[in-house]
TORTOR-320974 format. One record per residue (C-alpha): residue number from 0; residue in one letter; x, z, y. Coordinates in Angstrom, 3 decimals. Example, Ala and Ser with C-alpha at 12.3 -4.5 7.8 and 13.67 -1.06 7.14 Angstrom:
ATOM   num   residuo         xx         zz         yy
ATOM     0         A     12.300      7.800     -4.500
ATOM     1         S     13.670      7.140     -1.060
This chain:
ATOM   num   residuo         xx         zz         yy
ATOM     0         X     89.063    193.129     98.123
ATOM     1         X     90.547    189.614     98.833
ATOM     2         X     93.895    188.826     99.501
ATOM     3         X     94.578    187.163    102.577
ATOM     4         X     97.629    184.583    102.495
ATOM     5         X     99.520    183.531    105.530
ATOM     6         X     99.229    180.885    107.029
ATOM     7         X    102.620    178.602    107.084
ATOM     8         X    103.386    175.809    108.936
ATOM     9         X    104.941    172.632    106.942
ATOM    10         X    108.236    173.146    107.551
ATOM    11         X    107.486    177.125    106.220
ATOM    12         X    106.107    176.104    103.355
ATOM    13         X    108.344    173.614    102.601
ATOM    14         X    111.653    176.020    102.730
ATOM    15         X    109.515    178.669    101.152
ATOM    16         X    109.554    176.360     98.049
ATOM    17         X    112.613    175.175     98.370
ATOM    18         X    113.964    178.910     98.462
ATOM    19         X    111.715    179.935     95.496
ATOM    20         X    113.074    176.878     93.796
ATOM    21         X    116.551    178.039     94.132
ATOM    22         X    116.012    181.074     92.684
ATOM    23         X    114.309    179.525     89.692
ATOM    24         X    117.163    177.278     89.104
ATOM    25         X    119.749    180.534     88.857
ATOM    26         X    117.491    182.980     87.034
ATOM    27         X    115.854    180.310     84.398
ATOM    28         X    117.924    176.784     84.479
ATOM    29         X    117.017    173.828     86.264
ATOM    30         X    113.994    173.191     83.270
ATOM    31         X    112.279    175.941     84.860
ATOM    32         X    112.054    173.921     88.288
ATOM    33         X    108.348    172.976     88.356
ATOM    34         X    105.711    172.194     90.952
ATOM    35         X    103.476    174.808     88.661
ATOM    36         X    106.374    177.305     88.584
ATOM    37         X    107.594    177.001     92.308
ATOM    38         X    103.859    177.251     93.442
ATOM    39         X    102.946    180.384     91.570
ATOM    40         X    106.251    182.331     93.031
ATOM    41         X    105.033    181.595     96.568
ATOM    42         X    101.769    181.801     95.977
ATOM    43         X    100.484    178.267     96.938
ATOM    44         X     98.330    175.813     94.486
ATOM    45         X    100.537    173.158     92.857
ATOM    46         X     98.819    170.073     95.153
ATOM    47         X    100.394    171.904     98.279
ATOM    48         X    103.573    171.080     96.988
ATOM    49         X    102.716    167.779     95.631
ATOM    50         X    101.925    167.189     99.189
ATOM    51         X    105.370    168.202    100.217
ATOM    52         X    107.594    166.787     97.739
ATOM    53         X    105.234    164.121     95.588
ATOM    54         X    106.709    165.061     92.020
ATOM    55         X    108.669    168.033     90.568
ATOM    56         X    111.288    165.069     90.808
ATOM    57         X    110.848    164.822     94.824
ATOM    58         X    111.117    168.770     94.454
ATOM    59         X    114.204    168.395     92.867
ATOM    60         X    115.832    165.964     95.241
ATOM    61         X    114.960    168.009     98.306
ATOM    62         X    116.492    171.010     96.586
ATOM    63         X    119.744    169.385     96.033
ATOM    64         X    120.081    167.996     99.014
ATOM    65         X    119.787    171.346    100.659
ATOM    66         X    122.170    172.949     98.158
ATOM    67         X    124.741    169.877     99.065
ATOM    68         X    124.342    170.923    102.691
ATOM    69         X    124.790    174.028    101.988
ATOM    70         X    127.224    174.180     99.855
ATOM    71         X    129.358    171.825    101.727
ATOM    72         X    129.510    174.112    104.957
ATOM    73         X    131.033    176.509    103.144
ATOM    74         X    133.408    174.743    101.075
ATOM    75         X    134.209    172.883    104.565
ATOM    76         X    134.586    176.122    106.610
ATOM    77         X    136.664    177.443    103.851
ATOM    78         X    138.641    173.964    103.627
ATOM    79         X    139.499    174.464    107.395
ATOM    80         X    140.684    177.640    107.160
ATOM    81         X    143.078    177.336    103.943
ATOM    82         X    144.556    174.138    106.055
ATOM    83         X    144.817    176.632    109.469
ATOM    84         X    146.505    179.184    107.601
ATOM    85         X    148.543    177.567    105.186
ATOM    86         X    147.235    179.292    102.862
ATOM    87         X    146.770    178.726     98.477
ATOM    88         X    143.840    176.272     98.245
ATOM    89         X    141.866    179.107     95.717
ATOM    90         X    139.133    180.117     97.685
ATOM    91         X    138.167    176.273     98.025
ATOM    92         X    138.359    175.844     94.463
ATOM    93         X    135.987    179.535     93.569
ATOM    94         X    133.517    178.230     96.486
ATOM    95         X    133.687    174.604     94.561
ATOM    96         X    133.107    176.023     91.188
ATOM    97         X    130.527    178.441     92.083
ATOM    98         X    128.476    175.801     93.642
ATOM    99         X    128.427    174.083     90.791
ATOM   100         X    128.252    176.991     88.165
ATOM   101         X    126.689    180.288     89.321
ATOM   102         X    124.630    178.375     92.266
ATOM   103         X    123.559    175.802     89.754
ATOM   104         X    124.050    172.421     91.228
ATOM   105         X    125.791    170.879     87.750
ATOM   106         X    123.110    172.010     85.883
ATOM   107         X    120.424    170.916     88.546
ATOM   108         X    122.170    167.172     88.605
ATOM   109         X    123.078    166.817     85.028
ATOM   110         X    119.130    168.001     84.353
ATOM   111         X    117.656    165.516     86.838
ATOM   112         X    120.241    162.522     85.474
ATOM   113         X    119.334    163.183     82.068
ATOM   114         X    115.386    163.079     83.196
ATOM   115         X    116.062    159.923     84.326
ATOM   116         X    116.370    160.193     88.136
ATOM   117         X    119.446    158.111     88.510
ATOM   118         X    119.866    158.781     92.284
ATOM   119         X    119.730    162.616     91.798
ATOM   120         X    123.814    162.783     93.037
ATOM   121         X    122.929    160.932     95.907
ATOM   122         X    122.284    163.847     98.219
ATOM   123         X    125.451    165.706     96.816
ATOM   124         X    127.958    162.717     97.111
ATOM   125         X    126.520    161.969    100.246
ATOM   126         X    126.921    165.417    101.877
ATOM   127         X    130.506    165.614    100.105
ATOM   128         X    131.681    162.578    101.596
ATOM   129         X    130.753    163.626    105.182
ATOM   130         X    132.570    166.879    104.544
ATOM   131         X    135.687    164.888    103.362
ATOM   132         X    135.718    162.187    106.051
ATOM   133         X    134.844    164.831    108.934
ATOM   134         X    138.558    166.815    106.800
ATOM   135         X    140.155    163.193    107.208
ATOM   136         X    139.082    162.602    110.621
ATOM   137         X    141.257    166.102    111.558
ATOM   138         X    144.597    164.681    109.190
ATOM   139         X    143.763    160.917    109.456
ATOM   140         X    147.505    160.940    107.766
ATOM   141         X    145.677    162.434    104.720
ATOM   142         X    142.716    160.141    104.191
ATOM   143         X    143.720    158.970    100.710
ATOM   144         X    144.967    161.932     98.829
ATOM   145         X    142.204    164.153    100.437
ATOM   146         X    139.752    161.541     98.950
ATOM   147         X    141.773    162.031     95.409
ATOM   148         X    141.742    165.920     95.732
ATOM   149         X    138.095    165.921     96.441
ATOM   150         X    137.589    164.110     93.393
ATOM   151         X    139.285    166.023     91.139
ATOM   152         X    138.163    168.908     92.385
ATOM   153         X    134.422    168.005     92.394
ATOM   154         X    134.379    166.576     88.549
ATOM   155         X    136.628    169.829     87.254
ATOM   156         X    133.883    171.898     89.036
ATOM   157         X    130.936    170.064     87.189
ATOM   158         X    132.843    169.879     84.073
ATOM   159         X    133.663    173.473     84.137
ATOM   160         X    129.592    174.013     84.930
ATOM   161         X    128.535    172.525     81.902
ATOM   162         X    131.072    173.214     79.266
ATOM   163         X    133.930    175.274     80.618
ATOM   164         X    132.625    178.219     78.978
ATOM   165         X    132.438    176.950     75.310
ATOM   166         X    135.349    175.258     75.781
ATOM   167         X    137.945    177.912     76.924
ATOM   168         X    136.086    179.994     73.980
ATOM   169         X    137.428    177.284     71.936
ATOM   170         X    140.396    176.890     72.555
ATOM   171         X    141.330    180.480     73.498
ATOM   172         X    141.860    180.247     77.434
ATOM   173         X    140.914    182.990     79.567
ATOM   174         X    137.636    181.375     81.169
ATOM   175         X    138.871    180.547     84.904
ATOM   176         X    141.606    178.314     82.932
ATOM   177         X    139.760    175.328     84.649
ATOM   178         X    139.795    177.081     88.171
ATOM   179         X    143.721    177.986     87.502
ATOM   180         X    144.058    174.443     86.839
ATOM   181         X    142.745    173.167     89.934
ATOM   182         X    144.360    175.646     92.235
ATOM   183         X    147.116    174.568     90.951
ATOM   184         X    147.020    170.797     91.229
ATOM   185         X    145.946    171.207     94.828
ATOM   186         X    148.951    173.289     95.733
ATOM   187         X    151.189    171.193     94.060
ATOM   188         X    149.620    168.353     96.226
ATOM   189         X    150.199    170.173     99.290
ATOM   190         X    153.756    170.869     98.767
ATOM   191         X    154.433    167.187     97.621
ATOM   192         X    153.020    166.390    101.062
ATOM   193         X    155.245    168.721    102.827
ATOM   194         X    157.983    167.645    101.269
ATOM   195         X    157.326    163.686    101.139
């Protein structure tokens, strides 16, 4: 008895591996992201997705530029509604930090820049920028400091990714120390702006 495999268009089977590659990148780490790999989870040969992406590198690009997009949405939608409702910046900083962390986008661009694809951030910055000029747009009074919070924020998340773990360990902090940290410097932000 043969198996029959669907047919999918392009665009199916290029979110199909984009989605497979996701999953990879949680469950194994972003060295598990290969053409090979990704291919045998959807069941599709490895030159169907060379035709798609070119390289596991091209793989990896497209998959971080969707997880930008994606992540971004939220953290902007989230963003929105702390500003609405006056509310402590924290669930901008969790969605921030999870991105990074437990949705593996640190580990994803730290991988690809030490594997010597320079422009791996690209898609990231990019789609972070747009969410912080489309914030700046709605408090054009804020431009500068919401440039400086994003900032912070972003490089606390990826430094948290990679070693906030062993680090709080180390020193003896409860591990969302970092996340703590960064709620806290955006709050006090806030209420400097209030008052100033």
């Amino acid at each position: 008895m043969s198996i029959v495999r669907k047919r999918l268009s392009p665009e199916e089977s290029r979110i199909a591996a984009l989605e497979a590659a996701r999953a990879l990148l949680i469950e194994e780490g972003p060295q598990a992201l290969t053409l090979k790999a990704v291919a045998a989870r959807i069941g599709r040969t490895h030159a169907n997705l060379l035709h798609h992406f070119g390289s596991a590198a091209g793989l990896q690009k497209a998959l971080i530029a969707s997880m930008a997009d994606s992540i971004t949405a939220k953290i902007g939608a989230a963003a929105l509604k702390a500003k609405q409702e006056d509310q402590n910046p924290r669930e901008v900083v969790d969605l921030t930090f999870d991105a990074f962390d437990k949705e593996g986008a640190g580990a994803l661009a730290s991988w690809m820049i030490l594997s010597g694809n320079h422009d791996a951030l690209d898609p990231i910055l990019e789609a972070i920028h747009r969410l912080v000029d489309d914030l700046a747009d709605e408090h054009s009074d804020r431009k500068m400091p919401l440039h400086e919070e994003t900032l912070q924020l972003v490089l606390m998340a990826l430094g948290d990714a990679l070693l906030g773990a062993p680090m709080a360990r180390a020193l003896g902090l409860p591990r969302d120390k970092a996340r703590d940290l960064a709620c806290a410097s955006l709050f006090a932000s806030r209420q400097t702006e209030t008052l100033g």
